[in-house]
N, C-alpha and C positions, 0 to 999 in steps of 0.2 A: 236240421234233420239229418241224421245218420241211419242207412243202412247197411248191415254186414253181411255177406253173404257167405256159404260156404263152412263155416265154422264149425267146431266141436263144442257146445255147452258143456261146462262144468257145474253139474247143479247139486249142490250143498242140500238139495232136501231129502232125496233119490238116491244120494251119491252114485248116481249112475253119470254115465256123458251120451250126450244126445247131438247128430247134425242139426242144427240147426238156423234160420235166419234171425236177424235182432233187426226192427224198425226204433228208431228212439227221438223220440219229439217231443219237444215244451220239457226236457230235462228229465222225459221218464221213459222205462222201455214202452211199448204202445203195442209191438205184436212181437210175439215168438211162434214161431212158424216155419215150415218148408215152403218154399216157394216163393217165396215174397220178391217182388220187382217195382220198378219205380211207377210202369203204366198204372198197376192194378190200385196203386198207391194213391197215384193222383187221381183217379178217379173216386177213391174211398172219399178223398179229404179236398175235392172240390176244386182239383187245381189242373191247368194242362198239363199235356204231358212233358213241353217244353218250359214249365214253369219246373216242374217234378224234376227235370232234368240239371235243371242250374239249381234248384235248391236241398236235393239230394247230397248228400257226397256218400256215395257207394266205396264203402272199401271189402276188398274178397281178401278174404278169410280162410282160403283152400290150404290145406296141408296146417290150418293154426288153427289151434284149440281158445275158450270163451271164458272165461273165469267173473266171478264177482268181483269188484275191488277190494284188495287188501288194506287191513283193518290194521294199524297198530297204536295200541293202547300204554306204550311203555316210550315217550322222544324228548327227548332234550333238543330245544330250539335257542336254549340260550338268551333268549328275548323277553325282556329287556334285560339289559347289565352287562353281558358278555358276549354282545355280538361281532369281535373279533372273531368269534370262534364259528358263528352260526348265526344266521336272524330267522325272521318265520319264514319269508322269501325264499331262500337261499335251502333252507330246509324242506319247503313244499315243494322247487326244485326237485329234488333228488330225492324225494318220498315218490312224485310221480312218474319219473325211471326207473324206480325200483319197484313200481305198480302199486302204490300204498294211493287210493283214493281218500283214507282217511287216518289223520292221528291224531292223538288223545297225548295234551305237552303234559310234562311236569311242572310244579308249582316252583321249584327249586333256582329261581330267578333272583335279577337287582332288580329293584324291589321285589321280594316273594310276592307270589298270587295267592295272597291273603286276604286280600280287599277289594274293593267295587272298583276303585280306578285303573287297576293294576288286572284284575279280570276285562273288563271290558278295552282294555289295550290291545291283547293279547288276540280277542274274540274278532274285534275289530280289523287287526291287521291281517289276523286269518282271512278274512271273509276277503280279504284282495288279490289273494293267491287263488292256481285253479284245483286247489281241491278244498276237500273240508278238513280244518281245522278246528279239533277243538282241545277242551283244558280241564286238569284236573286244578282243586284249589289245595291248599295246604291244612293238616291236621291241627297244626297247632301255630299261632302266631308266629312270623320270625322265623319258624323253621326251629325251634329251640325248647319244642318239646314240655310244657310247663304251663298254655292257656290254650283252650283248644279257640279256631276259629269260630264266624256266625256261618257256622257251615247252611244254616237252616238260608239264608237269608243269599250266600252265593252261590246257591244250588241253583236258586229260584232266578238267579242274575244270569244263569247258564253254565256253570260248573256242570261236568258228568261224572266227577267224581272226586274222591279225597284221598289225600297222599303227603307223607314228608320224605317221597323217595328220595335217596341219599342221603341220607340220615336215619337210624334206625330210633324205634319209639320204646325206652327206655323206663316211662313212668306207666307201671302196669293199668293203676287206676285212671290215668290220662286213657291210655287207649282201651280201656273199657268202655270210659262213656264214650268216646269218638266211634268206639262200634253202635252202641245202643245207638247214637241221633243218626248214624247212618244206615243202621236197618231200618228207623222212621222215617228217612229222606228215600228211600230205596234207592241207596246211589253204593257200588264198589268201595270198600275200604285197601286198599294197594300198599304192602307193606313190606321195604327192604329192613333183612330179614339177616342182620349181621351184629352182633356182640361185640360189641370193645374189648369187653373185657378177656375174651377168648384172640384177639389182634397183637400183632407187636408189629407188624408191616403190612396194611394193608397193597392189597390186590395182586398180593403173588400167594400161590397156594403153601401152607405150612408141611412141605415136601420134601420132595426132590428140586424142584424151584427154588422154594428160598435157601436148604442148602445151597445150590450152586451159585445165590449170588453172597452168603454167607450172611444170610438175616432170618429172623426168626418167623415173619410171613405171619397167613390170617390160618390158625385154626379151622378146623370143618365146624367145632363145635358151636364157632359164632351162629353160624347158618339154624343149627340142631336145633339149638334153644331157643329160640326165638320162635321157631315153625312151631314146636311142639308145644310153648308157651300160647302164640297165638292163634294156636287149630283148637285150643279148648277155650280160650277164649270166645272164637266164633261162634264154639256150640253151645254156651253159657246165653251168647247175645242174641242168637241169629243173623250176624251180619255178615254182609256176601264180602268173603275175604277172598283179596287175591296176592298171593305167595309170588312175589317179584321175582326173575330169573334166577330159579331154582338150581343148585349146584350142586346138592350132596344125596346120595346112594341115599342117606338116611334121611335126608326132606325131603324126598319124593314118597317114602315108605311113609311119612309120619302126616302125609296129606291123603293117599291110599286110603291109609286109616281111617281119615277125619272124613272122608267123601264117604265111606261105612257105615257112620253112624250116624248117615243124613244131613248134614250140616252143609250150610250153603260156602264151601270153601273150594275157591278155585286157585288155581297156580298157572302160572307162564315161562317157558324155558327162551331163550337166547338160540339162534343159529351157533353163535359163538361156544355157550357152553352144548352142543350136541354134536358139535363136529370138531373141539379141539381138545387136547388135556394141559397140564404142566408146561410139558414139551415148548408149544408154542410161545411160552415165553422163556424160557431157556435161549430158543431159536431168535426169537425178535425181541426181546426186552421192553419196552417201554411198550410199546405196538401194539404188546398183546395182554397187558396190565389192566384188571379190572375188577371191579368188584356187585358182587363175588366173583373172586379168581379163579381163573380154569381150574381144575382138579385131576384126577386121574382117571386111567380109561375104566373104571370100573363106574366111577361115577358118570361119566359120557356114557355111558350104557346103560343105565339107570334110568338117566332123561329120556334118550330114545324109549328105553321099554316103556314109560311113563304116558310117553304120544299116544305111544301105540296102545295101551288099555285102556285111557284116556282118565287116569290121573293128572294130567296136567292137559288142560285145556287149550294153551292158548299157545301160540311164538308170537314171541314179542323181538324187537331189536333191543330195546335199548341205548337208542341213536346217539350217542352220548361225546359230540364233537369239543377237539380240541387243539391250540395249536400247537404249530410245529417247535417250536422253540420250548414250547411248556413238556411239550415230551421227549423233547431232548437233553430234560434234565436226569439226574443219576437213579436210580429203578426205584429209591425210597425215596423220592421229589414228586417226580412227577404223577401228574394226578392220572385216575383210573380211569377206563371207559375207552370204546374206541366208536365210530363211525360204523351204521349197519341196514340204514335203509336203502343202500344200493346192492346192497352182496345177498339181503336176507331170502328173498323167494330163490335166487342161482340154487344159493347153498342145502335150502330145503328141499328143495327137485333133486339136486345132483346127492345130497345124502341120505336123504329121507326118504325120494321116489325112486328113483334110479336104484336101488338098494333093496326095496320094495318093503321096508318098515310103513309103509303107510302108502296108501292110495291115494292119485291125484284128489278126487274130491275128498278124502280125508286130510291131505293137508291143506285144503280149503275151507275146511272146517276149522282147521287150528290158526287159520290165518286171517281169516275172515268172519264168517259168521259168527264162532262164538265167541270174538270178542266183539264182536257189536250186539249180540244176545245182552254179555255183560256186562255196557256199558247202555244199555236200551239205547243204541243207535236204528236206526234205519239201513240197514247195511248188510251185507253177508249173502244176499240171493238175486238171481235174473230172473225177476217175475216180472209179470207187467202190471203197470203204475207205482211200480216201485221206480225208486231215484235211480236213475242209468250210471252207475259207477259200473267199470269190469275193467277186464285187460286183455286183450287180444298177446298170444304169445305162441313162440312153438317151443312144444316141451322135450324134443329131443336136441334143442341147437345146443352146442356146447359153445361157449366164449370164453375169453381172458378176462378177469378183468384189470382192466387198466388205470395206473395213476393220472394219465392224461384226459381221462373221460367221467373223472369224479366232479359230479355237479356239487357235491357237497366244500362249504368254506373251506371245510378242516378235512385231512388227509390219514388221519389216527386210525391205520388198520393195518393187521399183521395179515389181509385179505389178495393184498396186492399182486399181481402176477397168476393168481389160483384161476384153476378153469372150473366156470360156474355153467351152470346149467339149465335148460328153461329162460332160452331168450326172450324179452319183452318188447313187441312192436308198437303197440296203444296203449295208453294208459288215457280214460274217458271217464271224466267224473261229474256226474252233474247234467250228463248231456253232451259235453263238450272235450275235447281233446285235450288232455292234458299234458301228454308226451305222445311224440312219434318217433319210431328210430329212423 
């Protein structure tokens, strides 16, 4: 049993904030209330006071604010096949420092999460970690784009959703029907959202970046066509589309659009592409290579405006670890993606709040709730009897963050040294502590 005293609630229904106390037992909150103490406590639930007393653990909450558990529906765990780089462990780690109660893997593994053994591995080794883990499965066999999976059959085995993130779906009529059975599974269709054919180097932007490393870089256009291809798609099928870490001035407009005409299509931006452009990889190289590739400050400004009218629903990381040696190869070697379930909530406060593009419980909402709306999770609010995920934080600490204090395997972030924002004291998921600073 845990009580909090003293705290600010952040409530995602209200978006107001409220002082308030949190009682939370048997893994759910139990009371939201002023006043709450251990006497009154044990007397409700039948116990002394000196029982109340040892089995309490009261932590005050004075001067820190109460949030929902963050939600991210967009990580790479690497598990099974590459866990040099990351295992679920290691990754539920450093999700619960960065205040992430809950994430949603990609299928994009050795062995893909294609099939029954290979899902329930994955389900499995979550459930040993102390938050909630779960798994998207793959659109098409292999990862290769050409047979779609028995999505119907590993939905039902505990999939929340379908994806061939990192890999873009190239066979229009393949992901057609992969819409259709997934607006009859009601499960998210999650789709990176990149052209080859518009590529000559991926994960540096076709700019001023790949000038300066003298390569030809990814096109915006990759991004374009594909949105704009499968935003009328979605309104053809009715499947709940989610437009993966959005990069371009003109895929935020061409989603705008498609949330216009009623369609159930949602998108996700990155901390990374809202607070960085080009630049940053000019500046770190490899570090800050990814796909899709930072852009320019016009399209960083895009994204924000995006949040903030609420075109784009969700921040996602992208947690997408790797090692040191793999990104110390030459800028068109090494592979894309960098590390972001430790820097993601800093970087939202310090540029999103602190900036005042969006309200604390606004980006509570991008962080939480509705990606657990759209993933029909259990998740996103402090009500009671709901599952006691949240985070205890104070939203004006400023911090460093440091290489030394990355719980994550892999090190892959152009993040290093920057002062983040919205320190995180608890992360409590489940009922139970999952980080304390």
């Amino acid at each position: 049993m845990i009580l909090i005293k003293n705290g600010i609630v952040v409530d995602t229904i209200s978006l107001k904030e409220e002082q308030l106390d949190i009682f939370i037992k048997d893994g759910k909150f139990q009371k939201l209330e002023k006043g709450l103490n251990e006497e009154a406590l044990a007397q409700e639930y039948g116990i002394s006071k000196e029982e109340a007393m040892q089995q309490i653990q009261v932590i005050d909450a004075t001067g820190l604010k109460i949030g929902p558990g963050l939600v991210d529906v967009h990580v790479h765990f690497r598990d099974p096949g590459f866990t040099y780089k990351e295992d679920i462990s290691t990754g539920a780690k450093a999700a619960a420092k960065g205040g992430f109660t809950t994430v949603v893997l990609m299928a994009n593994t050795k062995p893909t999460v294609d099939n029954e053994e290979t899902l329930a591995y994955v389900l499995n080794k979550g459930k040993e970690t102390d938050i909630h883990v779960e798994t998207c499965v793959s659109i098409t066999k292999g990862l290769l784009g050409k047979e779609l999976t028995d999505m119907e059959n590993l939905v039902g085995k505990g999939a929340v959703g379908v994806t061939d993130d990192g890999i873009p779906l190239l066979d229009e009529e393949i992901l057609k029907q992969a819409m259709i059975k997934a607006a009859q599974l009601n499960v998210p269709i999650s789709l990176h959202e990149e052209n080859p054919a518009f590529i000559k180097n991926n994960g540096v932007n076709a700019g001023k970046a790949a000038a300066n490393f003298g390569i030809g870089g990814s096109d915006r256009k990759a991004e374009i066509s594909l949105i704009e291809r499968d935003v009328e798609l979605a309104l053809q099928t009715g499947a709940s589309l989610n437009v993966q870490h959005i990069s371009t001035k003109e895929g935020v407009e061409l989603v705008r659009k498609g949330k216009a005409q009623g369609s159930n299509i949602h998108a996700e931006a990155t901390p990374h592409h809202f607070t960085l452009t080009e630049d940053a990889v000019i500046e770190n190289g490899t570090l800050a290579k990814m796909n899709p590739p930072l852009r320019e400050e016009a399209d960083r400004m895009a994204v924000i405006e995006g949040l903030k009218d609420g075109t784009i629903d969700l921040i996602a990381t992208d947690h997408a670890p790797h090692a040191k040696e793999e990104k110390d190869k030459p800028i068109t070697e090494a592979p894309s993606g960098i590390i972001g379930l430790e820097t993601a909530f800093g970087l939202a406060v310090a540029n999103l709040v602190a900036t005042e593009h969006l309200t604390l419980p606004q980006l509570f909402e991008k962080m939480s709730l509705n990606p657990a709306r759209l993933y029909h999770l259990e998740a996103g609010t402090i009500e009671v009897e709901k599952v006691a995920d949240l985070i205890v934080f104070k939203e004006e600490e400023k911090f460093e963050f440091k290489e030394e204090d990355i719980c994550s395997k892999s090190h892959n972030t152009p993040f290093i040294g920057t002062t983040l924002q919205g320190k995180i004291y608890y992360t409590i998921a489940g009922g139970k502590i999952a980080y304390q600073k």
